[in-house]
C-alpha positions in Angstrom: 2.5 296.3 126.8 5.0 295.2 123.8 7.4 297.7 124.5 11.1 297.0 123.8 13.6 298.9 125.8 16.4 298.8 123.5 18.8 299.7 127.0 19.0 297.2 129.5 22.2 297.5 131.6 22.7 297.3 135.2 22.9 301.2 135.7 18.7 301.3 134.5 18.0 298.4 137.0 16.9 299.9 140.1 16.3 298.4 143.5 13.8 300.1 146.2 12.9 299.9 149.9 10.9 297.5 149.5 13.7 294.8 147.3 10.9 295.2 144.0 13.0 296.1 140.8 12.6 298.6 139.0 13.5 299.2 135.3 14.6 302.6 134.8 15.5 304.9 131.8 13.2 304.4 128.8 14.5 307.1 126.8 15.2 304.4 123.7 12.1 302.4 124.3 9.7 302.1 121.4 6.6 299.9 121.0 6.6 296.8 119.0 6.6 297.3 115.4 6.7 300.6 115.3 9.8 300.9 113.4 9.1 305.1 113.1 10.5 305.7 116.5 13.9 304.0 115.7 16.7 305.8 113.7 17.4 303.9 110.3 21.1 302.7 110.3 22.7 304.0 113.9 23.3 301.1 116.6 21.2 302.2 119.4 21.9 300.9 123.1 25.1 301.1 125.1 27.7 299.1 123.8 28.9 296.6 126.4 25.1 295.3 126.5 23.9 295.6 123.3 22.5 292.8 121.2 24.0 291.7 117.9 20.9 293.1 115.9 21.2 296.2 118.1 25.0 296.5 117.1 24.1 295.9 113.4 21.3 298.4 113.1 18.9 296.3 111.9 15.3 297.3 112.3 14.1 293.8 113.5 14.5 294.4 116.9 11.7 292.9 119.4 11.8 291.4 123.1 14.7 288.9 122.1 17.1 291.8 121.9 16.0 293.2 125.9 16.5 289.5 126.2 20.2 289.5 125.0 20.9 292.8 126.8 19.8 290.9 130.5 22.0 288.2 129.9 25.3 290.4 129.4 23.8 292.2 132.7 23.1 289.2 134.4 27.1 287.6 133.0 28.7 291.1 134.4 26.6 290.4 137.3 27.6 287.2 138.4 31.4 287.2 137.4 32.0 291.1 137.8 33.8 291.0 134.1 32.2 292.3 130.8 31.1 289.9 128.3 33.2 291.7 126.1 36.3 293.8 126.5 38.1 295.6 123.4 40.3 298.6 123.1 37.3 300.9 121.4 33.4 300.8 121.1 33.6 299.2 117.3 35.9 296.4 118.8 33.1 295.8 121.5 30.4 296.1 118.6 31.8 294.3 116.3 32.6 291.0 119.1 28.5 291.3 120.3 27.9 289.8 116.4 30.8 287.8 116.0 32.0 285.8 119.2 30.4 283.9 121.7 30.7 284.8 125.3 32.4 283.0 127.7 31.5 280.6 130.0 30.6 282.0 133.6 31.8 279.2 134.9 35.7 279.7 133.4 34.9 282.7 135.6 33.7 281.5 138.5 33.7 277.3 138.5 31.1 277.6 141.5 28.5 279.1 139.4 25.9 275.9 138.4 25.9 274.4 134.7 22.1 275.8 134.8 22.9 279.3 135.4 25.9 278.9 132.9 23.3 277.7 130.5 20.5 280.4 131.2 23.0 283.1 130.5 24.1 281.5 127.2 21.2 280.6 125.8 20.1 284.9 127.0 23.1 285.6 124.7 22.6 283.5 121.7 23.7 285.3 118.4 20.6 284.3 117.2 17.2 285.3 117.7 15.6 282.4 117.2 18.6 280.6 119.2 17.3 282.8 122.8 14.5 282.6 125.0 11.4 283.9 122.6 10.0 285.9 125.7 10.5 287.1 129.7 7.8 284.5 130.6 10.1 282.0 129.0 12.9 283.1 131.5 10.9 283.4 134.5 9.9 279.9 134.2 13.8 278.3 133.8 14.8 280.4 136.8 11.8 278.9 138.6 12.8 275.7 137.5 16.3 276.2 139.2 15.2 277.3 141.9 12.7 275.0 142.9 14.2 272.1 141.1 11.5 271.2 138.8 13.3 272.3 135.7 12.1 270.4 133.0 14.2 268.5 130.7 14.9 270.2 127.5 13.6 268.4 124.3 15.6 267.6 121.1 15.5 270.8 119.7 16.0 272.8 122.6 19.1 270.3 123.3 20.7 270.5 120.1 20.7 274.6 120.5 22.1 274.4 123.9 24.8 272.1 122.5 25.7 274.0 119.6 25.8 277.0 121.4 28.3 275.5 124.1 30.5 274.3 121.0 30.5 278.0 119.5 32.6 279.2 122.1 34.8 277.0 122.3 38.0 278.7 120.6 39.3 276.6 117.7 43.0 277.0 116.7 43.8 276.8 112.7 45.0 273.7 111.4 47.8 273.0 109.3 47.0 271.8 106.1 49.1 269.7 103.7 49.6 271.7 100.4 47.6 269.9 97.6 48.4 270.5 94.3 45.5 272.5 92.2 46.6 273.6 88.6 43.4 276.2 88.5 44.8 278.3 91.6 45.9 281.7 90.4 47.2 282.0 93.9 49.4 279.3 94.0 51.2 280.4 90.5 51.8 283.9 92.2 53.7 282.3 95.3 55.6 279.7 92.7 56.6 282.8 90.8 57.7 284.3 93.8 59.8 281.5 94.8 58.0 280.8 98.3 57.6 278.5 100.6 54.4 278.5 102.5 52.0 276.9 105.1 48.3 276.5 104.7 45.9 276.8 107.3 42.8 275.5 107.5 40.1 278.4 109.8 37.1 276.9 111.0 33.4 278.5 109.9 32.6 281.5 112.4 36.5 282.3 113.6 37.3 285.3 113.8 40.9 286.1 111.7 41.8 289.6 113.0 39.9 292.4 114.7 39.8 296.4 114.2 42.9 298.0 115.6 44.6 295.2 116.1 48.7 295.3 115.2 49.7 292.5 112.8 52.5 292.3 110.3 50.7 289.4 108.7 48.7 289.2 104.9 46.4 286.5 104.3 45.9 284.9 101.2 42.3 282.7 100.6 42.9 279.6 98.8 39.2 278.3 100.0 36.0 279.5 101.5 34.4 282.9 102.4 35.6 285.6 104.4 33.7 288.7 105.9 34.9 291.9 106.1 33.5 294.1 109.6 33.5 297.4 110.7 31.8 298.0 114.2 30.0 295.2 114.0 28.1 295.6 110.2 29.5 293.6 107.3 31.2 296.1 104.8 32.4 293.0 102.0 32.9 289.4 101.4 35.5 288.0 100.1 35.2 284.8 97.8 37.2 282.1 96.2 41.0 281.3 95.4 43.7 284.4 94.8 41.9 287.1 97.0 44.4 288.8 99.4 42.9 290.6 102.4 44.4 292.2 105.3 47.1 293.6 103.0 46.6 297.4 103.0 46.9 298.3 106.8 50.1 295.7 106.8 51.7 298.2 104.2 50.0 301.1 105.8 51.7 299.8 108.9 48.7 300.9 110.8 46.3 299.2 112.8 43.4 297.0 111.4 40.9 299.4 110.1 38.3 296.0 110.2 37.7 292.8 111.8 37.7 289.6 109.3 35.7 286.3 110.4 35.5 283.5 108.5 31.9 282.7 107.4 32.8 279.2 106.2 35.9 276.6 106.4 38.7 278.0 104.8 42.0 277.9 103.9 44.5 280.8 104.2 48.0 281.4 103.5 49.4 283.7 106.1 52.7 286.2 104.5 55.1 288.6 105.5 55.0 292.0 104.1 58.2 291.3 102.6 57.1 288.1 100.9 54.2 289.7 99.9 56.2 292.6 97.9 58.2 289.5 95.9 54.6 288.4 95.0 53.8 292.1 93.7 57.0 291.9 92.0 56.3 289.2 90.1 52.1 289.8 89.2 51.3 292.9 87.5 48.0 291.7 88.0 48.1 291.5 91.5 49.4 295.3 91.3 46.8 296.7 89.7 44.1 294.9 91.9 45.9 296.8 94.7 46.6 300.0 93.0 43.0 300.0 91.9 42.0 299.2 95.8 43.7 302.1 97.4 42.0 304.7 94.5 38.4 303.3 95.4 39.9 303.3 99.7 41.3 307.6 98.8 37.7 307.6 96.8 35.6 306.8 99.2 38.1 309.0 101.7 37.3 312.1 99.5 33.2 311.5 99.5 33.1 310.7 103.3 34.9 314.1 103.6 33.2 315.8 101.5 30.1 314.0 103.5 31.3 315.4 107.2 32.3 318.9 105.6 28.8 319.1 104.2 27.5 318.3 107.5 30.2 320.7 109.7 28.6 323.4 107.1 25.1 322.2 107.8 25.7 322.5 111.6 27.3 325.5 111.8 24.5 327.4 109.6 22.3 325.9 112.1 24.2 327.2 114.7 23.9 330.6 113.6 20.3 330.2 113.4 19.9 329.0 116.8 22.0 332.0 117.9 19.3 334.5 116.3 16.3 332.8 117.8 18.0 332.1 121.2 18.8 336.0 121.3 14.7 336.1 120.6 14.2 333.8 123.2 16.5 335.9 125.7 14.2 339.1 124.5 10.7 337.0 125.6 12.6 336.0 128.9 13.9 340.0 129.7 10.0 340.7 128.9 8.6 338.4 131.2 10.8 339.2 133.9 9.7 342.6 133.2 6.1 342.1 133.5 6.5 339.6 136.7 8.6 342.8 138.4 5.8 345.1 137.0 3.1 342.5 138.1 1.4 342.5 134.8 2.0 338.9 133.7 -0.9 337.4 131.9 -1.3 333.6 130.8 -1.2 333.9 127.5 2.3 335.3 127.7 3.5 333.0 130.1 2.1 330.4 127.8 4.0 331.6 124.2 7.2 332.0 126.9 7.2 328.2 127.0 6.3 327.5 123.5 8.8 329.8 122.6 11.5 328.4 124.5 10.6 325.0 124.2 11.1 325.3 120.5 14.5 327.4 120.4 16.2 326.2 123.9 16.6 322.2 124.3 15.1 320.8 127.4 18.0 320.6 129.9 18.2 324.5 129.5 14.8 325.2 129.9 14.8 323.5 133.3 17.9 325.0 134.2 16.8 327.9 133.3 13.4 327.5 135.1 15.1 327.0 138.7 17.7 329.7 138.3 15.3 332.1 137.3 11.6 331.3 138.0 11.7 328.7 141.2 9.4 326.2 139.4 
């Protein structure tokens, strides 16, 4: 059929009379490429089963991403937890694209290494990384079942082992302080008198998330780090002297982002206060900030500006809407009139529902319908 459901969560999977699944709730379904149906740059799905590409908004989303969506079913299913748990829906979001799920088996240790695997693999990052379609599935679970699973070649081993290392959580390392003349960085924290330690973060960690407390600043001395919100990179951050994490610390408000490290790098973690003897002694380092904060109250003003625009937009619809649904209530009183008088004819009763399927949104038409009408 090539349809993609875009939804699958264990409230859409139905079960009859007879034990045969059904899949329920296509209200998001599209066909395969047919990119028309889906809304350019809003996450579509619910958020504890959505797939990484879902999360991101990205408009390559085929089978894989129904695949994705069974195996965080299938993981709450088996170990009655959430793949992911977080204190808000970006959190949630944002975790579906950066962190690997858990093993079922931490969960439950009875669970089999092939089920483990089956639900891993379903909840590769990666497209390319998953099953490529529900045959694919159908066959492994045979396999298990009957015990003629077939062994995995080369390439279909080295993705099963890379994606068991990926969730294994890696704590930083510390890092002996090498000397490098060219590092702007390290002449800020000499100035400032400081004594430090280096860590080294391995590729794909995740550094803090969104609304998440933390008195700490990082400095980058090395690598690349990526700046989230709800899942969707915002900025990346590259090379020696860039501070991140900085603004919310002096804010002293919650992350407002989630940074991950995209390769190996090496941070310098600070206080607030030694950070404000390292302001002290950069004016550079001042106006960097200074100038951050005017582009942050900036893009504060636009966005707004942005929702006012919007607040405006709805309530002039709103207004409008109130005119024709006073219409609407005029064609109804008619109709009733003309059912009491027993004069009703079909072409009325047919520009009655074109009518009020224009001006009235479904749910009240049907309500309207059975309070009303008995249909």
């Amino acid at each position: 059929m090539g349809i993609v459901h875009r939804d699958i969560k264990p409230d859409n999977i139905l079960l009859d009379r007879g034990h045969v699944v059904k899949l329920a709730d296509l209200g998001l379904a599209r066909q395969m490429k047919d990119p028309g149906i889906t809304q350019v740059g809003m996450a579509m799905g619910t958020p504890n089963y959505i797939s990484p590409e879902q999360a991101k908004a990205e408009d390559d989303i085929d089978i894989r991403s129904d695949l994705y969506s069974l195996g965080a079913t299938l993981f709450h299913m088996v170990t009655g937890e959430l793949p992911f748990q977080g204190k808000s829906v970006e959190v949630i979001l944002t975790k579906h694209v950066v962190e690997a799920p858990r093993s079922v088996r931490s969960l439950v240790p009875e669970l089999s290494v092939h089920i483990d695997d089956l639900i891993t693999k379903l909840m590769a990052k990666k497209q390319s990384d998953r099953f490529q379609t529900p045959k694919d599935v159908i066959v492994y679970i045979q396999g298990i079942l009957d015990g003629s699973l077939v062994k995995q070649g080369k390439r279909e081993q080295e993705i099963m082992d890379r994606l068991r290392m990926e969730r294994e959580n890696v704590s930083p390392v510390e890092v002996k302080s090498k000397k490098v003349e060219d590092l702007k960085a390290s002449s800020y924290l000499k100035l400032a008198k400081l004594k430090t330690i280096q860590k080294e973060h391995a590729e794909n960690t995740v550094v803090f998330y969104e609304g998440q407390e933390s008195d700490k600043i990082f400095l980058l001395l090395k690598g690349e780090i990526e700046i989230l919100r709800a899942g969707r990179v915002v900025e990346k951050i590259v090379g020696s002297g860039q501070y991140f994490g900085d603004v919310s610390v002096l804010k002293k408000s919650p992350r407002d982002h989630t940074a991950r490290v995209v390769t190996n790098s090496i941070l310098v973690e600070l206080t607030q206060e030694q950070y404000m003897k390292v302001l002290k002694k950069s004016s550079t380092l001042c106006l960097d900030l200074v100038q951050r904060l005017c582009g942050m109250l900036s893009d504060n003003e636009v966005s707004l500006m942005r929702r006012e625009q919007k607040l405006e937009s709805a309530r002039t619809q709103l207004r409008l809407q109130k005119n024709k649904n006073e219409e609407a209530v005029n064609m109804i009183s008619s109709l009733l009139m003309s059912h009491k008088n027993g004069t009703e004819d079909r072409r009325t009763k047919r520009l009655f529902y074109e009518t009020v399927s224009m001006w009235i949104d479904e749910y009240s038409v049907r309500e309207w319908m059975d309070e009303h009408l008995n249909v």
